[in-house]
N, C-alpha and C positions, 0 to 999 in steps of 0.2 A: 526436618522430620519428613521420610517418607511412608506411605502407606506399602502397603505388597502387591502394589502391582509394578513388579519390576523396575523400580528405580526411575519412577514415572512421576517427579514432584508433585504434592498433595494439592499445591496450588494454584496446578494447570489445569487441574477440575472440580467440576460443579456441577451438582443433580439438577438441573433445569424443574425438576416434577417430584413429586413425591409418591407417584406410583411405581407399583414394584416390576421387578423383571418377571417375566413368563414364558410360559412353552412355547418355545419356537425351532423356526428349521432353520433361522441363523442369525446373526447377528450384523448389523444393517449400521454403515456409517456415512453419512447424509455428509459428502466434503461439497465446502463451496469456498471456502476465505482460502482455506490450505491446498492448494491443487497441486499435489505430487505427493509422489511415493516414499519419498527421500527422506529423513529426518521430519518425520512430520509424529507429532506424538497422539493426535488421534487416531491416526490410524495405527498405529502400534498399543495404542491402549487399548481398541477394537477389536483387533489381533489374539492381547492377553484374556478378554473375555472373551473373546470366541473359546480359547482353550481352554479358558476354564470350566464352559459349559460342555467344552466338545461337539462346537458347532463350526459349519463354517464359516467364510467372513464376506458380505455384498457390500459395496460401495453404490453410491447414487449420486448424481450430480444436476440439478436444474437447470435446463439452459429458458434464458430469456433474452431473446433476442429484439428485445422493445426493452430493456432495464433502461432506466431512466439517466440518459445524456451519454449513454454508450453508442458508439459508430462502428461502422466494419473496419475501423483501425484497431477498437477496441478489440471486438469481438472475434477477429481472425489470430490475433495476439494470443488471444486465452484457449482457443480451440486449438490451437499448435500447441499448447501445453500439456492440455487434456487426451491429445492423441499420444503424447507422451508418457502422461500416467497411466492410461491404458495399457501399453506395451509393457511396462515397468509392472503394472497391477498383476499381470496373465501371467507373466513368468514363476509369479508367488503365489496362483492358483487362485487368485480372487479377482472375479467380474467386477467391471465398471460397468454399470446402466446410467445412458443417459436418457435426459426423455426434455420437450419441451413444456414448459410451463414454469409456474411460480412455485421456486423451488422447495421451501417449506411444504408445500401441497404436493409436490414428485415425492418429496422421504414420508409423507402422512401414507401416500396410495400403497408404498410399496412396503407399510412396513405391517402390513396386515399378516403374513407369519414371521414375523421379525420378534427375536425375544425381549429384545431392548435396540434403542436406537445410540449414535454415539454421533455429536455434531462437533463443528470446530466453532474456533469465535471471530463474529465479525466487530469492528467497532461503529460503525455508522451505523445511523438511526433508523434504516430499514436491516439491516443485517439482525440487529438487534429486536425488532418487531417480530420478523421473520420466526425465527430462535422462539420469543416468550409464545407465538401465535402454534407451532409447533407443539410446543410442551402443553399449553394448554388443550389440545384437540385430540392428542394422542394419548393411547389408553394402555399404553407400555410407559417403562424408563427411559428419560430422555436425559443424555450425560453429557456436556459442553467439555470439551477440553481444551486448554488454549495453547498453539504453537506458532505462531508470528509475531511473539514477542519473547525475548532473551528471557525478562522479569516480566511474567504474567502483571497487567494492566492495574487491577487488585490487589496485587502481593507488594507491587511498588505505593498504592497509596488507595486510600478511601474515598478520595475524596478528590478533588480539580487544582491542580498545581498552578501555579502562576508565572512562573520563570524556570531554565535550565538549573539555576542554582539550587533552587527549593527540591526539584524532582531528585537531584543528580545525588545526594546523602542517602536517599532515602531507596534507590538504586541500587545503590554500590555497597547498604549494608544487608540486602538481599540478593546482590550479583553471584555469589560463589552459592547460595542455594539449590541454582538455576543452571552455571553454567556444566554442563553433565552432559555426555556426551548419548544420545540416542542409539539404540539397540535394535536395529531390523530382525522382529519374531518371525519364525517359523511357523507355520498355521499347521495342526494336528490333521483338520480335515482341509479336504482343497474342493471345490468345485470344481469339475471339468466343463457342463456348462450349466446354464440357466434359461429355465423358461421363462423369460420376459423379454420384451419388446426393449430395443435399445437403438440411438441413432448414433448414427460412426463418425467421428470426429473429423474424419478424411477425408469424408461425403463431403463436391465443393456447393452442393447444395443445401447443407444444413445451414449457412446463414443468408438463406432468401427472406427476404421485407423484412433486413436489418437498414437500417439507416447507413446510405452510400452516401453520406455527403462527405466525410473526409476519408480517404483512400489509406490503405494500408502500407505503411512503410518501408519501406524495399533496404533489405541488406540487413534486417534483426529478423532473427524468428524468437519465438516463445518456445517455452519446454525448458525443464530443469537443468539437462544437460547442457542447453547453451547457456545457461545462469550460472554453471559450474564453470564451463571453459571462461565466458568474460571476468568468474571473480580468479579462474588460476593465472587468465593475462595481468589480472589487476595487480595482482599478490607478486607477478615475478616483474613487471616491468615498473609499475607505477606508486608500490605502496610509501618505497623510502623515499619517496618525492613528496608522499601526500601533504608531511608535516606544515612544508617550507609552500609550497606550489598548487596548494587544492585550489586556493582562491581563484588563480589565472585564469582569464577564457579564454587566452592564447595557448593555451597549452593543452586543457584537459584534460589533467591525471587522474578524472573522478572513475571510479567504479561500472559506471553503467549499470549498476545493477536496478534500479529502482524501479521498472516497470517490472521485473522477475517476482520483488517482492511485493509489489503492489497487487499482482494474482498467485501469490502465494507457493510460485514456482520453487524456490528456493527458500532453505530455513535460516531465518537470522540468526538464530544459534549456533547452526553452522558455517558461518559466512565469520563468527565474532570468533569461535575455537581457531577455525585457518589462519584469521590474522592475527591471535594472540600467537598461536606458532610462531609465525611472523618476526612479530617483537619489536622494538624501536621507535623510535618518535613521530614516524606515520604509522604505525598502526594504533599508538596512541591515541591521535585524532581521528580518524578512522573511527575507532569504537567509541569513542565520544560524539558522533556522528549516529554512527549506526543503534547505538544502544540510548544513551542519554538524550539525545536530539529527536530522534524517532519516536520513542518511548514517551516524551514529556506532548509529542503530536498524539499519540494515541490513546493518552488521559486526555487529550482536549476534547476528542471526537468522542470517547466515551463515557463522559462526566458531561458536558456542556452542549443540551441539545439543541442550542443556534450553533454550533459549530460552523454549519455554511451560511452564516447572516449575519449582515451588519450589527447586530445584536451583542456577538460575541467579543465587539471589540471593548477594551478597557472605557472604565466611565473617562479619566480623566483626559482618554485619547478621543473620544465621540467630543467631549466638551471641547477640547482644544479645537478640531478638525472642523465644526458646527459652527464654532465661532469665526474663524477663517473660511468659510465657506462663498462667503460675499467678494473674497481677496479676488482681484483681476490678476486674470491667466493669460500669458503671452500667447500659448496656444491651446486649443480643443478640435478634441479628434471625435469622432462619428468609431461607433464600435464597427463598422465596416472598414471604414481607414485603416484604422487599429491591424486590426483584420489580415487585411492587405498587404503591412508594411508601410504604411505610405504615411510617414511623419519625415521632421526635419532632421531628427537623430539619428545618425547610420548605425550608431551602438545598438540602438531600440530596434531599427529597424532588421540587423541582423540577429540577433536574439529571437524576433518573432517569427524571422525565415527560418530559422535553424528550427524554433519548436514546429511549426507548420508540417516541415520539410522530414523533421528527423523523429518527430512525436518526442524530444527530450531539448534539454537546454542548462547551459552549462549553471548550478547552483548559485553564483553571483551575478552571474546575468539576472534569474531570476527574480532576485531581488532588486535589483535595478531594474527589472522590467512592468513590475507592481508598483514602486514607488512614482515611477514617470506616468502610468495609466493615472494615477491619484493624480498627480499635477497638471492634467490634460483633459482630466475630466470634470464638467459644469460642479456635481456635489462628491463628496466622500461616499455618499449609498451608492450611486450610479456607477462612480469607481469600483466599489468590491464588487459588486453584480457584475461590471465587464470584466473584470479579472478573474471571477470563478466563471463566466462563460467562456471563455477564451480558454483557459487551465484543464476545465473539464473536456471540452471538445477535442482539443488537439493534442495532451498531453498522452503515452500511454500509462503513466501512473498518476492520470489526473481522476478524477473523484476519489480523493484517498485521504487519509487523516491528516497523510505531511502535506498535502497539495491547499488542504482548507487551512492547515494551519502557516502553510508558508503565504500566503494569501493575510491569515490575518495577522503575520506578524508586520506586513509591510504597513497597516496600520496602527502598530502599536499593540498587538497581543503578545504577552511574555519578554516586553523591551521597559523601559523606563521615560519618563519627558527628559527630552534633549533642550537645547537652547530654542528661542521660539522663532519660527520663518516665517514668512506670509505662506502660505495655501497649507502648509505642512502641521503650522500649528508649530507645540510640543512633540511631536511625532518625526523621530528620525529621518533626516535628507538624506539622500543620496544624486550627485548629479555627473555629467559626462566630464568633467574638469578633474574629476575624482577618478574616475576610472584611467583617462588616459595619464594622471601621474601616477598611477601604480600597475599599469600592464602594457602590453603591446599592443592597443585596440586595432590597430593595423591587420595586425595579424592574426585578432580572434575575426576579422571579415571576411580576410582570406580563406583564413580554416572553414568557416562555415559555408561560403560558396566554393571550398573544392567538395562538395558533398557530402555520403554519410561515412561514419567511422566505424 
């Protein structure tokens, strides 16, 4: 079922309020999750009511350069994006304002002759705050639309799924509702410019008294365009390898894309049509990845509000790990160690260079790299608390639904009780005997100190 706004699925939005739309001088879209111009269906839903009103269309963007556990690795990432969407924005006659502060209170300031407001959706529990704190204080129409997921979070379920299996039906028999390809509107009216106050994304002043402790990563920029070029390298060199060879950290035929979509650079809709183009048994897993695996993190983050705490882990894995708690550990590392690199495992320890170094890390690493913090550290709490500090600081798509949930799955979220081990419990092992009979560990050390890719 669609409504008439354009082939704009019914279930990528929702009235946040039940106040009605008003006289205004335009129509006002608060993006923060979705940053780009590209396939983004808030802003083309914004678009269609601007011309319905025949108004023009303003864009707003919050910046907080204090957001909690963000660094100028983060923050220089997201603003090369947003100088993007600005350029992108101008050419289709609609202003980007940026302005500092919390960004709910930047779309409440400016939407004082705004006829209605239009936001995107976030899944995290300030995102979400944000959003309901919004709707509540604003005395216009406040319309969420949702564009960073294939199958809208709510369309796929009501409720908190518990494994890939359970989500993946329930997916796939909403997948064709959804997969529809986005329509870039023409706006009726354009502004040529606007009186307000805005700060330039180009300015290298605009993230002064952000947190310099981890340095921004040389050799990726941010911006949709380069989220397009690394998925057209991905699509031509590496997709019909993915099937056979994802797993490899010698090889690294992953995507790269995850920090793009972690700030909303690039639309997974559109990243899921290009590789079903595609076709074949790596784009298969590919979208099994991108869609089902992604998607089943995104009901975690948005149904389960310990999402980032020990909380969120399965009862029967808290009891197994609680119980094995007391087991003697060969070694214990100091979160500074950790840190450092500075353990006995050269697997661990290039894994941690590479994320440090590259702000990414190759997906089985990762998992191997969460399971060994658990085995090296005193309790199971102290281990998820070093692994989401470590994740979040150095990752660029760390504070993100897949980051908490790849985190809690190395504890046992959305896994099963495996056979029982000392420290591990029922909770899936993983150790270096493992990896080097199934890859070249040699060669994933190599790769990672000849630099970035």
């Amino acid at each position: 079922m669609m409504k008439k706004n354009d082939m704009i699925p019914e279930g990528r939005i929702r009235a946040l309020n039940d106040r009605p739309e008003r006289e205004g001088d335009h129509v006002l879209y608060w993006m923060q999750a979705s940053q780009r111009a590209h396939w983004n269906h808030a802003l083309e839903y914004s678009a269609i009511e601007a011309n319905r009103s025949n108004l023009p269309l303003v864009v707003c963007f919050g910046l907080m350069v204090d957001f909690p556990e963000a660094n100028l690795r983060h923050l220089k990432f997201m603003v090369e994006g947003l100088e993007a969407v600005r350029s992108s924005l101008k050419k289709r006659g609609i202003p980007l304002i940026i302005r500092r502060g919390s960004p709910p209170d930047v779309a409440l300031e400016l939407s004082s002759d705004a006829s209605m407001i239009v936001c995107d959706m976030g899944y995290l529990r300030m995102q979400r705050e944000w959003r309901r704190s919004l709707a509540r204080k604003a005395e216009l129409k406040v319309v969420q639309v949702e564009s960073d997921a294939v199958v809208p979070v709510e369309a796929a379920s009501d409720s908190e799924q518990h494994a890939a299996y359970t989500i993946r039906p329930r997916i796939h028999k909403k997948l064709y509702e959804y997969l529809i390809p986005l329509e870039e509107r023409r706006l009726k009216n354009k502004l040529k410019r606007i009186n307000a106050d805005t700060l330039d994304p180009s300015d290298p002043e605009l993230l002064k008294g952000a947190d310099d402790s981890v340095a921004p990563v040389e050799g990726i920029r941010g911006g949709t365009q380069e989220a397009m070029k690394r998925l057209e390298r991905f699509l031509d060199l590496n997709i019909d390898r993915y099937g056979d060879l994802s797993n490899d950290p010698a090889l690294d035929v992953q995507s790269g894309l995850g920090p793009y979509l972690h700030f909303g650079q690039i639309s997974p809709l559109y990243i899921a049509l290009r590789a079903m183009d595609r076709g074949g048994e790596g784009s298969e897993r590919f979208l099994e990845q991108l869609i089902v695996r992604r998607e089943l993190s995104l009901n975690f983050a948005h149904y389960n509000d310990g999402y980032d705490s020990y909380s969120s882990i399965p009862q029967w894995a808290k009891d197994s790990l609680e119980e094995h708690a007391v087991d003697m550990r060969e070694y214990l590392y100091s979160i500074c160690e950790l840190e450092r690199a500075n353990t006995h495992d050269p697997y661990w320890n290039a894994a941690q260079t590479e994320m440090v170094r590259t702000g990414k890390m190759h997906g089985y690493m990762r998992m191997y790299w969460a399971k060994k913090i658990l085995e090296w550290t005193p309790t199971p709490q102290e281990a998820h608390r070093t692994a989401l500090i470590l994740n979040n600081r150095y990752f660029l798509d760390g504070r993100d639904p897949n980051g908490y949930t790849g985190v809690a799955w190395c504890f046992g979220k959305h896994d099963h009780p495996w056979s029982e081990r000392p420290i591990f419990g029922k909770v899936r092992y993983m150790n270096d005997k493992g990896l080097r009979r199934k890859f070249d560990m040699e060669a994933y050390i190599s790769r990672v100190s000849g630099g970035n890719k």
